[in-house]
N, CA, C and O atoms as a GROMACS GRO file, in nm:
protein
  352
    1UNK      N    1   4.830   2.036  -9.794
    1UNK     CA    2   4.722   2.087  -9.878
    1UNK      C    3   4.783   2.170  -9.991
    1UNK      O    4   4.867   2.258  -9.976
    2UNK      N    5   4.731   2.131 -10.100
    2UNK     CA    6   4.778   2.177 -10.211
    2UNK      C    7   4.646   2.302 -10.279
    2UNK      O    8   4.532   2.256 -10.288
    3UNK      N    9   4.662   2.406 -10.309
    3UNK     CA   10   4.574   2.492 -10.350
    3UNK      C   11   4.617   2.488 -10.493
    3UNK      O   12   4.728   2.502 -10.546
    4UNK      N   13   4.440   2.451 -10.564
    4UNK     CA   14   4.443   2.427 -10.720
    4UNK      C   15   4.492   2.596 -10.786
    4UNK      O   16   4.467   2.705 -10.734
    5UNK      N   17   4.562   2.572 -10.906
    5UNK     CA   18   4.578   2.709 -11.020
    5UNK      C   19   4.440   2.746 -11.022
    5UNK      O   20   4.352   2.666 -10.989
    6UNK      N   21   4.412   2.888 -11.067
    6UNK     CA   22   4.325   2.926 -11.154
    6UNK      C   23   4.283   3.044 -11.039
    6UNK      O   24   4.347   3.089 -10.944
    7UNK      N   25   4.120   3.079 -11.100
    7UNK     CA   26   4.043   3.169 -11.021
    7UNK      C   27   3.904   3.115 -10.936
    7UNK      O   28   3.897   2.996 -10.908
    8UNK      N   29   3.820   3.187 -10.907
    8UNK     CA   30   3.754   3.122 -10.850
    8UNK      C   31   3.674   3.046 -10.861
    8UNK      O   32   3.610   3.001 -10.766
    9UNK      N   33   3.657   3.011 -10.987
    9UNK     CA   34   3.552   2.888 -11.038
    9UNK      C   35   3.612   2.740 -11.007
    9UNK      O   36   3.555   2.645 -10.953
   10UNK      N   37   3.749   2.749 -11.059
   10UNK     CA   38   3.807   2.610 -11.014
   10UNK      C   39   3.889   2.604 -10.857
   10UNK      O   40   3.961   2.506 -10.836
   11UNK      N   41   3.874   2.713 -10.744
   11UNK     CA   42   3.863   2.760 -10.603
   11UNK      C   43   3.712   2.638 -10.572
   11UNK      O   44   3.713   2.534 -10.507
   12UNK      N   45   3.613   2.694 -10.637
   12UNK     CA   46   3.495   2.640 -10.625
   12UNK      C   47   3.465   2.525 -10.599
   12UNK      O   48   3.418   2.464 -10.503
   13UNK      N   49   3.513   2.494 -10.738
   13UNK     CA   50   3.503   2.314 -10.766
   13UNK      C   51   3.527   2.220 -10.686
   13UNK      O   52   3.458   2.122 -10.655
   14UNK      N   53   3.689   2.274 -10.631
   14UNK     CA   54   3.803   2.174 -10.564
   14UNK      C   55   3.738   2.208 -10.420
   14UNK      O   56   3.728   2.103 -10.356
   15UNK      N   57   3.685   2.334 -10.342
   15UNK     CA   58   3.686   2.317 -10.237
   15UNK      C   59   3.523   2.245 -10.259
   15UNK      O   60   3.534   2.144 -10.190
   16UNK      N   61   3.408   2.243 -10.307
   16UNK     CA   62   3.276   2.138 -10.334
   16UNK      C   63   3.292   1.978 -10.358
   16UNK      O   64   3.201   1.897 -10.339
   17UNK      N   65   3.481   1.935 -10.425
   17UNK     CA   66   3.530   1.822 -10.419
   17UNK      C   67   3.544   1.768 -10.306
   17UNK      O   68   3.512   1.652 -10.282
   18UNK      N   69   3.603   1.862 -10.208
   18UNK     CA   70   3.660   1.848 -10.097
   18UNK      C   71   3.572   1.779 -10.005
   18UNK      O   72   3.587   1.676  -9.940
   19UNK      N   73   3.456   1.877 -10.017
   19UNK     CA   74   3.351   1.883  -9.891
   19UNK      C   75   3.274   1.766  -9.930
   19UNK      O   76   3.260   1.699  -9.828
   20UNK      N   77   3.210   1.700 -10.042
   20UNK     CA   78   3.181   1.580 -10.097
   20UNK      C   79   3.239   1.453 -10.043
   20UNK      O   80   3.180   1.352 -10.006
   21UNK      N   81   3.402   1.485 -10.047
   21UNK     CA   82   3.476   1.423 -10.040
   21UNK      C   83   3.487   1.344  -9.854
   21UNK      O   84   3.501   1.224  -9.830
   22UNK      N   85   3.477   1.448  -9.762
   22UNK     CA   86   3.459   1.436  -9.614
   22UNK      C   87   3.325   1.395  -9.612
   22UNK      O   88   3.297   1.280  -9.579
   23UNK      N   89   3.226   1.488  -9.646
   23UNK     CA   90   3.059   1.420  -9.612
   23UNK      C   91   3.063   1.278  -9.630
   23UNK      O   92   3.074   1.201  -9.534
   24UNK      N   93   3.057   1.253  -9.710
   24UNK     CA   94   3.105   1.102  -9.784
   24UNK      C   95   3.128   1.035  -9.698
   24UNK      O   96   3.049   0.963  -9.638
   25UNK      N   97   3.275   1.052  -9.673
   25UNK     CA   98   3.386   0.927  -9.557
   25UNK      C   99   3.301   0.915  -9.422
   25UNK      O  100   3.314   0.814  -9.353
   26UNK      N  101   3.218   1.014  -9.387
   26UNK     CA  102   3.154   1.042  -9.265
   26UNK      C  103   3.035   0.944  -9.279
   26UNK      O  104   2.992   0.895  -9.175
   27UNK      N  105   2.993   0.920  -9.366
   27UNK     CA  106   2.874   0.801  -9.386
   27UNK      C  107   2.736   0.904  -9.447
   27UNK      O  108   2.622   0.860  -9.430
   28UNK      N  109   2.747   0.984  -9.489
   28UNK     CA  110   2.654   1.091  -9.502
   28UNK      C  111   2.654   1.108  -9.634
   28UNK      O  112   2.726   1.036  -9.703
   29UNK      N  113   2.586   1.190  -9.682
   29UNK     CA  114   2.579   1.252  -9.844
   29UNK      C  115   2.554   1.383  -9.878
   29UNK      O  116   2.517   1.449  -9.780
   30UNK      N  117   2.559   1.441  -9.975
   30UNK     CA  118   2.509   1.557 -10.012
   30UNK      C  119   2.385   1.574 -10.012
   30UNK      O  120   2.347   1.690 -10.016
   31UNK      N  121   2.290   1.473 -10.008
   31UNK     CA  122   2.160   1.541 -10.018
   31UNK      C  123   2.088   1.584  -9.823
   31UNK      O  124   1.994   1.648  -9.775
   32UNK      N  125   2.209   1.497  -9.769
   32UNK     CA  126   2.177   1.516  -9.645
   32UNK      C  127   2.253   1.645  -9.555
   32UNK      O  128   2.237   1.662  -9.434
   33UNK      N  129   2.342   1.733  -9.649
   33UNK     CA  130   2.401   1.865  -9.573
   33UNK      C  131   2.265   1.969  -9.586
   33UNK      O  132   2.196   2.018  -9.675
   34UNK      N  133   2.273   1.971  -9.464
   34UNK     CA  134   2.122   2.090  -9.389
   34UNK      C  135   2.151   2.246  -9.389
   34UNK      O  136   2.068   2.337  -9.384
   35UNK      N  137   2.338   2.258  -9.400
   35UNK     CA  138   2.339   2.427  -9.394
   35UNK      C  139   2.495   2.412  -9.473
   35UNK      O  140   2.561   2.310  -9.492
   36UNK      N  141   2.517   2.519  -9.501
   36UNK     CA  142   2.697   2.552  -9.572
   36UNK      C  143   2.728   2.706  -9.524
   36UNK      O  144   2.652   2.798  -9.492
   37UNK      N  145   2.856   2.699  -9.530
   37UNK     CA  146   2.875   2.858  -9.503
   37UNK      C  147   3.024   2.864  -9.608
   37UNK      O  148   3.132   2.807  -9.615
   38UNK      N  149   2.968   2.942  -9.662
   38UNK     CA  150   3.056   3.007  -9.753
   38UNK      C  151   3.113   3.157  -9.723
   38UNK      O  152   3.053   3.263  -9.705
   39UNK      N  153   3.309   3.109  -9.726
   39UNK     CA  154   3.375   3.253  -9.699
   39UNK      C  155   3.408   3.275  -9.832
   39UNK      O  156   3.428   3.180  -9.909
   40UNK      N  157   3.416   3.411  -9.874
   40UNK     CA  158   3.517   3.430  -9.990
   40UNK      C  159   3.564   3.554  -9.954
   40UNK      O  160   3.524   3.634  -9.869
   41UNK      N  161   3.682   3.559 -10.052
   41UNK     CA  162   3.783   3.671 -10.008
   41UNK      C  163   3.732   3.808 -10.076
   41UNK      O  164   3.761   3.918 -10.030
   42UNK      N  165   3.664   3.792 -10.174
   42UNK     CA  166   3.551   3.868 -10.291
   42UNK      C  167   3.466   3.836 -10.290
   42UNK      O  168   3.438   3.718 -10.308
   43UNK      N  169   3.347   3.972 -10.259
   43UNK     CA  170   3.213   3.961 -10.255
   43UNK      C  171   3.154   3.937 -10.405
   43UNK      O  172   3.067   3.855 -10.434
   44UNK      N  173   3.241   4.054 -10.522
   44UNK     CA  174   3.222   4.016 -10.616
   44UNK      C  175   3.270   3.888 -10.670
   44UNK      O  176   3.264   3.875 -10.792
   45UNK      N  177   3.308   3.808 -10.613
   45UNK     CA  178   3.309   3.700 -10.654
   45UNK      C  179   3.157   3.577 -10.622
   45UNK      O  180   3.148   3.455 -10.636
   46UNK      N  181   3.074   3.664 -10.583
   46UNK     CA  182   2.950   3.583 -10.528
   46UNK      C  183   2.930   3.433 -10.638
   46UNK      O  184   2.939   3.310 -10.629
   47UNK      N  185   2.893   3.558 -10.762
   47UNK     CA  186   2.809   3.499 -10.896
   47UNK      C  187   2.835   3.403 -10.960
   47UNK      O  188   2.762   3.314 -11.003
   48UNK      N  189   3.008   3.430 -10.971
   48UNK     CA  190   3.083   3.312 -11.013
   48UNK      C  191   3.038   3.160 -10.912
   48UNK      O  192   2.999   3.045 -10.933
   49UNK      N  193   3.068   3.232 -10.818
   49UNK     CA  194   3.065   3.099 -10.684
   49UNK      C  195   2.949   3.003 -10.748
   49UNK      O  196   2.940   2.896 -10.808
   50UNK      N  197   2.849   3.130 -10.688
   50UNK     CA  198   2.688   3.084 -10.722
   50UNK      C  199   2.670   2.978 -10.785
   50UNK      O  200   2.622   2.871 -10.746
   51UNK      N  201   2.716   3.016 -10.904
   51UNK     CA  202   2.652   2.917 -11.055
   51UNK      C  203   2.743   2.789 -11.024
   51UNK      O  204   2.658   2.703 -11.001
   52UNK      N  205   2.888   2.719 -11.007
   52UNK     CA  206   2.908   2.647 -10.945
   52UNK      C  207   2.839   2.536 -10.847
   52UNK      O  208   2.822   2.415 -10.854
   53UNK      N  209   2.801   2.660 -10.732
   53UNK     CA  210   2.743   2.562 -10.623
   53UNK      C  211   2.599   2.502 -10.673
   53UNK      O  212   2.564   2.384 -10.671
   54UNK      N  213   2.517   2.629 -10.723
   54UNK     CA  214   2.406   2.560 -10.724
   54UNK      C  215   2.404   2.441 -10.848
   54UNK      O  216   2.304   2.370 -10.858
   55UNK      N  217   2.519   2.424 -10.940
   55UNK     CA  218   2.524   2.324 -11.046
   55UNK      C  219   2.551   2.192 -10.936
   55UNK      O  220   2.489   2.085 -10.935
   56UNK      N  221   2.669   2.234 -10.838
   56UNK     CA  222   2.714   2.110 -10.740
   56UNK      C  223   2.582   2.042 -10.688
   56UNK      O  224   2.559   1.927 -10.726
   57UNK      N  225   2.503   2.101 -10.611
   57UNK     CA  226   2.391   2.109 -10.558
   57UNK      C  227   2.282   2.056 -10.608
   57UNK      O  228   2.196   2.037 -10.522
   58UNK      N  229   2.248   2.020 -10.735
   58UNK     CA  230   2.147   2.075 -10.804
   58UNK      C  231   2.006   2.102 -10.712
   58UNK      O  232   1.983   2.198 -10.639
   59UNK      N  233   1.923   1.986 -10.740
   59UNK     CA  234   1.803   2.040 -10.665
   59UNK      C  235   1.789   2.046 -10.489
   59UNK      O  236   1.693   2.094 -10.428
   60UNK      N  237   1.907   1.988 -10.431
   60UNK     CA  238   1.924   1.960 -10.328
   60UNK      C  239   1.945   2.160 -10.285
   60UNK      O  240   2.014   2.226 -10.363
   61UNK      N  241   1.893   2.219 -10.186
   61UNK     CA  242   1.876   2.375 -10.140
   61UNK      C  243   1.936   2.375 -10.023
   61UNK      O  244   1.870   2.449  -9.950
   62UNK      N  245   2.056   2.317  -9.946
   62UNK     CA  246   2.074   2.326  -9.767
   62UNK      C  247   2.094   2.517  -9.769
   62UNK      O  248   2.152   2.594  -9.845
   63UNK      N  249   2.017   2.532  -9.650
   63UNK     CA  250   2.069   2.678  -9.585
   63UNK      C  251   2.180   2.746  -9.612
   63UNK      O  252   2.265   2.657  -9.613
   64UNK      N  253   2.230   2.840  -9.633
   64UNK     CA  254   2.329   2.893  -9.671
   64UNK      C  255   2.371   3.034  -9.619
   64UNK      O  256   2.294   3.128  -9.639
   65UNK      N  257   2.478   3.053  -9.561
   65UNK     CA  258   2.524   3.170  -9.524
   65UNK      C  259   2.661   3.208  -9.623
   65UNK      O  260   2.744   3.120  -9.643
   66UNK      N  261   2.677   3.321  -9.673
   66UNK     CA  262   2.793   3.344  -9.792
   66UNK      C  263   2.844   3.496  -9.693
   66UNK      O  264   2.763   3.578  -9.650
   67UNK      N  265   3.012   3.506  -9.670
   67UNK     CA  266   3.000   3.630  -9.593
   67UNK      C  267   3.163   3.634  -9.648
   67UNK      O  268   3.230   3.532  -9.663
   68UNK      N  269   3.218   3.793  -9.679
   68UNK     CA  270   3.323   3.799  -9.728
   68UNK      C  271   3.421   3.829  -9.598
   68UNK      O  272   3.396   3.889  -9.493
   69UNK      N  273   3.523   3.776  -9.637
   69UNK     CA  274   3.639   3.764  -9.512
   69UNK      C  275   3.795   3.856  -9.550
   69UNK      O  276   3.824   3.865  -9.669
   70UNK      N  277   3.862   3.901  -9.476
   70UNK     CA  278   3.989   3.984  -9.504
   70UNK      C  279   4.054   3.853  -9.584
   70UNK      O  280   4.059   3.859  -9.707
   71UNK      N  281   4.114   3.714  -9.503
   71UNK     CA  282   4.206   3.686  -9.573
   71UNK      C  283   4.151   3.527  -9.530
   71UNK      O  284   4.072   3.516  -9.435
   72UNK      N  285   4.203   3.394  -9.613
   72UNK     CA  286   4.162   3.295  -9.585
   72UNK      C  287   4.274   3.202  -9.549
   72UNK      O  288   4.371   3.270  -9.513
   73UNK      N  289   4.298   3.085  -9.544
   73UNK     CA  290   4.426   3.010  -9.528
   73UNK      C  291   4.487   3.034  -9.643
   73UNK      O  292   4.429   3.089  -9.737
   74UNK      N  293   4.616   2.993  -9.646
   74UNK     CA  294   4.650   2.994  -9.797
   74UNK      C  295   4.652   3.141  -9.933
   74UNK      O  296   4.700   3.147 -10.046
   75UNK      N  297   4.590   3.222  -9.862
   75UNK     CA  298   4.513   3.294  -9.908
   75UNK      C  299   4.446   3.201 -10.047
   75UNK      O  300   4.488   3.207 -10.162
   76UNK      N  301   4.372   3.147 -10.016
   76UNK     CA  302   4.288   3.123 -10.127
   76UNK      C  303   4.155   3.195 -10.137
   76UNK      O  304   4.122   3.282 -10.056
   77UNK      N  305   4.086   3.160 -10.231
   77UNK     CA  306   4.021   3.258 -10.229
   77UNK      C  307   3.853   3.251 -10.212
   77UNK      O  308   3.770   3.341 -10.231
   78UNK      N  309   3.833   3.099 -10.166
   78UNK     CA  310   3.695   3.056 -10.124
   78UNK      C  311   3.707   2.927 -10.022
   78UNK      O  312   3.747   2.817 -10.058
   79UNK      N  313   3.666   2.960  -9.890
   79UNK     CA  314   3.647   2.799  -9.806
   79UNK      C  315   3.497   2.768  -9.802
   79UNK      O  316   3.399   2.842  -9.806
   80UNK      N  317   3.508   2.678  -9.794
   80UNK     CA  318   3.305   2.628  -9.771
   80UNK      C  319   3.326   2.538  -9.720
   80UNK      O  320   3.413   2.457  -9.753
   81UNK      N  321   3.226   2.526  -9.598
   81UNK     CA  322   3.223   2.450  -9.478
   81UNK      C  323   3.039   2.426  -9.428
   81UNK      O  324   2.956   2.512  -9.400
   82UNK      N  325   3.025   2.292  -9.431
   82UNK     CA  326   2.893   2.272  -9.432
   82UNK      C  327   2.832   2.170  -9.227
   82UNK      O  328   2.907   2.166  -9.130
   83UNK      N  329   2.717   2.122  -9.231
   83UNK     CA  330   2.634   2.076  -9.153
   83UNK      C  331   2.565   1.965  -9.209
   83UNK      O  332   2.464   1.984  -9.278
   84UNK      N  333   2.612   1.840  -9.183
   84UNK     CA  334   2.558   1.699  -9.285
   84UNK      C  335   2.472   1.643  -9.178
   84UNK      O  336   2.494   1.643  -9.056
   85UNK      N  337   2.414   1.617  -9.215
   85UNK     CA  338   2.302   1.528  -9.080
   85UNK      C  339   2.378   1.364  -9.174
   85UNK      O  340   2.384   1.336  -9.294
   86UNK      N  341   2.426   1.289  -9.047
   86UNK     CA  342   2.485   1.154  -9.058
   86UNK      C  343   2.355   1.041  -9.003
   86UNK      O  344   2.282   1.062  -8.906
   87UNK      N  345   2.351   0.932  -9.085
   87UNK     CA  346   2.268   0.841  -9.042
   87UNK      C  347   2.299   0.742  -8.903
   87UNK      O  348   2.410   0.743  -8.850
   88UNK      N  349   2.227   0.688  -8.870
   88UNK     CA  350   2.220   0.616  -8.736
   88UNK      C  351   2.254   0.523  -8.720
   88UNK      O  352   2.245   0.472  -8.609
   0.00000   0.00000   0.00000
């Protein structure tokens, strides 16, 4: 695993690539993730996050828990980890 340059907007992007990226292979989609949980290493980093996800997202709303953490893998500086309901 390679952790992208920058701050947390492109943290954002790549880990919303990511998670796209697995929902996906799983047979599932984004409009079908029901919850996410978002760590970040900065609370003040909410806002930034925010505007990101909810662009990723657009009208699609799954549940959401956002909670700040001491330290992450990598130390990077945002993981997001979701709940996809997969078809039958």
């Amino acid at each position: 695993m390679q952790v992208v340059s920058g701050g947390i907007e492109e943290q954002t992007t790549q880990s919303l690539k990511n998670l796209k990226a697995v929902v996906e292979a799983s047979g599932s989609s984004l409009s079908q993730v029901a919850k996410t949980t978002v760590f970040l290493k900065d609370m003040n980093d909410f806002v930034s996050m925010n505007k990101i996800y909810a662009e990723f997202f657009g009208d699609h709303k799954p549940a959401r828990s956002a909670v700040e953490v001491a330290r992450l893998p990598k130390d990077v500086l945002v993981e997001i980890e979701c709940i996809a309901v997969a078809s039958a």
